[in-house]
N, C-alpha and C positions, 0 to 999 in steps of 0.2 A: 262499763268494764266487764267485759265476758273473762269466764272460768275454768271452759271446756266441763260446763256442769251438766247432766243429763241424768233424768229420773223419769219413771212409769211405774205404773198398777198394774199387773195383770189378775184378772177376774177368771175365774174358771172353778175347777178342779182345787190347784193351789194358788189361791189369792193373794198375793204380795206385791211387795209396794221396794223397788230396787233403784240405787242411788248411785250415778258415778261421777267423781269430781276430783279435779288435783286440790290439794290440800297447801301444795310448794311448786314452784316454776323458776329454775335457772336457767339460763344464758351464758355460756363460756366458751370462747374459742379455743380451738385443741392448736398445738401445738402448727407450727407455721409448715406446711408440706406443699410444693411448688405442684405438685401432680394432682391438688385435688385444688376445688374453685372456693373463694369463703364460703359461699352457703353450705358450703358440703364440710366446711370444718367447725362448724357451727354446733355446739354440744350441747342438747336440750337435757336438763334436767326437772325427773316430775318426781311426786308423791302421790301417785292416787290413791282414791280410797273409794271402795264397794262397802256399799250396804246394803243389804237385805232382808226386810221384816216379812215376815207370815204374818196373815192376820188371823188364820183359824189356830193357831196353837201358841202364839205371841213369840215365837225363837227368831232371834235375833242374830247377823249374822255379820260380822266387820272384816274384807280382809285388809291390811296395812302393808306398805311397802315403808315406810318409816323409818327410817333407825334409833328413834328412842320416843316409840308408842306408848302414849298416858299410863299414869300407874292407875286401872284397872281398882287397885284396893280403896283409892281414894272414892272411887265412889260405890263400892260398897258398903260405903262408911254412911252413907244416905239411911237417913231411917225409915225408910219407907217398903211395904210390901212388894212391891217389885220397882225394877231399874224401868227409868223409862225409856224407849227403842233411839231416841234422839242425843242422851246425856254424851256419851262418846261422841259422836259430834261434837256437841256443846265444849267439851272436854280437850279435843284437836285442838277445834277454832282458839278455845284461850289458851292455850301452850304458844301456838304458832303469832300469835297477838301480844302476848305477853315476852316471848323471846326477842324480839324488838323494840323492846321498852327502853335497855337499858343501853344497847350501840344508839340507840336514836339521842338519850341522854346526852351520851358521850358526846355526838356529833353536834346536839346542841351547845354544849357549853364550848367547844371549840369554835363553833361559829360567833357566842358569844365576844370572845378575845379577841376576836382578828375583829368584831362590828366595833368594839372600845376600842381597839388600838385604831382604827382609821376614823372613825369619827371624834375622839377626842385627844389625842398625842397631835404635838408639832407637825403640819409635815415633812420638816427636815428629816425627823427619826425614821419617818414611815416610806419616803422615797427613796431608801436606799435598793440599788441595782441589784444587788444582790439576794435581797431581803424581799423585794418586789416580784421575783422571780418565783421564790418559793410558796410565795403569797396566794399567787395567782392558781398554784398548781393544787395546793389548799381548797382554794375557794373550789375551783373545780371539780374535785373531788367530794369537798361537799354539794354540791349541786346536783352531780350523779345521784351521790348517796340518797338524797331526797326526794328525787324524781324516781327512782327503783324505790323506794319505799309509799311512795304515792302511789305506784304501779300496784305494789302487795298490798298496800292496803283497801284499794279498789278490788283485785281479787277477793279477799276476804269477807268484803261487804257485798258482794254478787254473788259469794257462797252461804252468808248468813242470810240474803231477803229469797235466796232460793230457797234454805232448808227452812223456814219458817210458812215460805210457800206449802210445801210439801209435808211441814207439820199440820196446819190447818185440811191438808186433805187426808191426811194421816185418819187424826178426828172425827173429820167426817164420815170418813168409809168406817171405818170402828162405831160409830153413833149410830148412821145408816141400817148395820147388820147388827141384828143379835146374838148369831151366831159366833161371830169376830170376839175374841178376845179384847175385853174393854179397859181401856188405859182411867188410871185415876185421875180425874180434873185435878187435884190438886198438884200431884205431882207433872202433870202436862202443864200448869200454869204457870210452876217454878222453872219449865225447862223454856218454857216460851218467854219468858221473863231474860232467863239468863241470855238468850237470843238478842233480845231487844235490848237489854245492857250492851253487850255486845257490840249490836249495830250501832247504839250510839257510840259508844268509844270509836268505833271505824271513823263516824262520819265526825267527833270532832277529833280522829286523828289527822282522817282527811283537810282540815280546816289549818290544824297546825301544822303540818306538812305541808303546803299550800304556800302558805305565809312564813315561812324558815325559805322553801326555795328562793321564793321572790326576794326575801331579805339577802339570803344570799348573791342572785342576781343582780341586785343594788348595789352592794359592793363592789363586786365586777365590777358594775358599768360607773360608778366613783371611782374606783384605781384607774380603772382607762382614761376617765374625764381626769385625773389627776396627773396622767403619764402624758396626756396628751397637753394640757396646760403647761405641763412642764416643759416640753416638745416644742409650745409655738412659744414662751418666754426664750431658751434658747435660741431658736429662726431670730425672734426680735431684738436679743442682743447680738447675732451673727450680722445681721442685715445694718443694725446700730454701727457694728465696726468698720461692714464694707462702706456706709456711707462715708461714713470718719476719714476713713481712708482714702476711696474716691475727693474726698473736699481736697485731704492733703494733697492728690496727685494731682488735683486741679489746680491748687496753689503750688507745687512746684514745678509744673509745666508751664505757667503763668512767668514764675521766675526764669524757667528754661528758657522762652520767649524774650524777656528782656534782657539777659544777660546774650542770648542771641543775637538782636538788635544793638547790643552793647560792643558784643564783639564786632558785628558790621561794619557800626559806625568807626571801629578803634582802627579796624582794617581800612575803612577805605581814609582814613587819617595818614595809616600808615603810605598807603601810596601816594598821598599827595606829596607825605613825608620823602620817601624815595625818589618821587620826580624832581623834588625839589633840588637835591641831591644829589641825583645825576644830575640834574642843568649845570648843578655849582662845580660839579667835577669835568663835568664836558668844558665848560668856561675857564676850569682850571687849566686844565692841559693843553688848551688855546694859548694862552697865557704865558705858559709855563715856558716854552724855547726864550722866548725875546723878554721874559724874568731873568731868568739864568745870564743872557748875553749883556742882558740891560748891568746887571751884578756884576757879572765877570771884569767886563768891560769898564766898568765904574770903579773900581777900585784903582788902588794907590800903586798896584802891579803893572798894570797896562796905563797906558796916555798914547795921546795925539802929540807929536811936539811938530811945531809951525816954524818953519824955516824964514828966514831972511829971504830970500830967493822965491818968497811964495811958493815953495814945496812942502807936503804936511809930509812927515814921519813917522811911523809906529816902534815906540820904545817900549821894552821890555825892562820892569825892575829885576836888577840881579838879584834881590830878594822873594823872586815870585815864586820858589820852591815852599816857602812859608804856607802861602795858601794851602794847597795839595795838602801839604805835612797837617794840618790842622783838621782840618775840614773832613779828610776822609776817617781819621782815628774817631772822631767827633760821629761821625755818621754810622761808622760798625759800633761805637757805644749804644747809642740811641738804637740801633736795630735789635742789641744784644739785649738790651733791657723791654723790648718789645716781647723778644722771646721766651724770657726769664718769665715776666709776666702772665704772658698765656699758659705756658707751663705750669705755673702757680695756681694760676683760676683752673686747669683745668684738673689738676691734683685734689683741688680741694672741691668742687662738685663730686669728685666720687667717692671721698670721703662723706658728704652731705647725704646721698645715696644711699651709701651702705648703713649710714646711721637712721635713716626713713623704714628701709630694710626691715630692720631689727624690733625697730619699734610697732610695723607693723605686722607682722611676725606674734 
């Protein structure tokens, strides 16, 4: 993980030893402008920081772009003969280490909640849609969070094994010359020390940082294996119902079929029924003239009468207006009650009707 860190000695005249490095790196997009391309609305934020040591007269030199640069008193509180050229450093790095202590806290214990509420709640309570949604936007967030803080804490530990670099050449060139204004071991070992604390907290930041993303990661990829299991048990009862329902349409097309074949057979019944029926009506109406004549004739109105003389005669009863008189009153009753009848059935199917109507309605 590079730092944009850059440092030299120059030997000469004025020998010094000069340091530049960002101290802080943001990333934030400016505000959405159609006339200019993303990379160009891309807003880098840095903190550098220049240092500058003399080694022939020991002045020491810091500028800071910072906006709330170490308090300065704190380490003149050092009991020691002079500051050592590195402490301000030493002094950044833990600010800037230690101001991520407690959002990383935060972020942990939020991570915490949502790892117990999905690995040990129902998950009736934990699949709700709504609830899943925010979840997800959650975990995401932590995720970023953790991977930009992996990001700065790599920074930081590429700033700490430079300046420790360039502590030991510090040393050197100061041991080297006699001239060089000569730094105290012991106060160089306290600062090399606090470096090396330092660095380790970086790298088991780095470790638990590492191991929070991943954990969060797993989650994710549990919700999704959770949304998704949920996804194909739905398909498996949708597909459960289309069969269900396919059986049914196949049992009542099945039905369909025999009640088909049902009606066929009922049909071609009926026409045998109908032929039958016309024959008997054709044979009636055959029939029917030399019925009537056979009747007419046959009654106690009409006779043959046989003469003496062997001549036959056709006599008429003077009571032959009886028939007529009978027979025809007799015949408009019978038609009349024909009609009454059909009128009746056909009155009351639409009463039948209107009452199906209603009901189905």
């Amino acid at each position: 993980m590079q730092s944009n860190y850059y440092s030299s000695i120059k030997l000469g005249e004025n020998p010094s030893l000069e340091i530049w490095y960002n101290l802080l790196e943001n990333h934030t997009i400016s505000p959405i402008d159609l006339r200019v391309t993303l990379a160009e609305s891309l807003v880098r934020q840095h903190e550098p920081v220049y240092f500058k040591y003399k080694f022939t007269t020991g002045q020491t030199v810091y500028l800071l772009s910072k906006s709330n640069p170490p308090d300065l008193r704190s380490l003149a509180n050092l009991q020691v003969p002079r500051i050592h050229p590195f402490s301000i450093h030493l002094r950044l790095l833990y600010q800037e280490i230690q101001a991520r202590s407690e959002p990383m806290a935060d972020m942990l214990s939020r991570m915490l909640d949502l790892e117990e509420r999905f690995l040990f709640k129902p998950l009736q309570e934990v699949m709700d849609p709504g609830q899943i949604k925010c979840d997800l936007q959650e975990l995401h967030k932590q995720a970023r969070y953790f991977a930009v803080s992996e990001h700065r804490n790599g920074r930081d530990l590429s700033n700490i094994e430079n300046l420790l670099r360039d502590l030991e050449r510090l040393i050197v060139e100061t041991t080297k010359n006699s001239t060089y204004v000569q730094i105290d071991p012991n106060v160089h070992q306290r600062v090399k020390d606090g470096f090396l604390s330092l660095q380790y907290s970086c790298h088991n930041t780095a470790r638990r940082t590492h191991n929070r993303r991943e954990r969060v990661q797993n989650i994710i990829a549990l919700l999704y294996n959770l949304m998704a299991n949920r996804d194909s048990i739905v398909n498996q009862n949708i597909a459960a119902d289309s069969a269900k329902i396919a059986r049914e349409s196949m049992a009542t097309a099945k039905e369909s079929a025999n009640m088909a074949r049902e009606s066929a057979a009922m049909a071609r019944e009926m026409r045998r029924d109908s032929a039958a029926m016309k024959t008997i009506a054709t044979l009636t109406m055959l029939y029917l003239p030399a019925t009537f004549v056979s009747s007419l004739f046959g009654s106690n109105f009409f006779a043959l009468s046989m003469q003496s003389a062997g001549g036959t005669t056709f006599v008429v009863s003077p009571l032959w207006w009886i028939l007529p008189t009978v027979a025809i009153p007799l015949t408009l009753f019978t038609i009349g009650i024909w009609v009454w009848w059909m009128a009746y059935r056909k009155k009351q199917d639409h009463k039948d009707s209107a009452i199906a109507k209603k009901r189905g309605a």
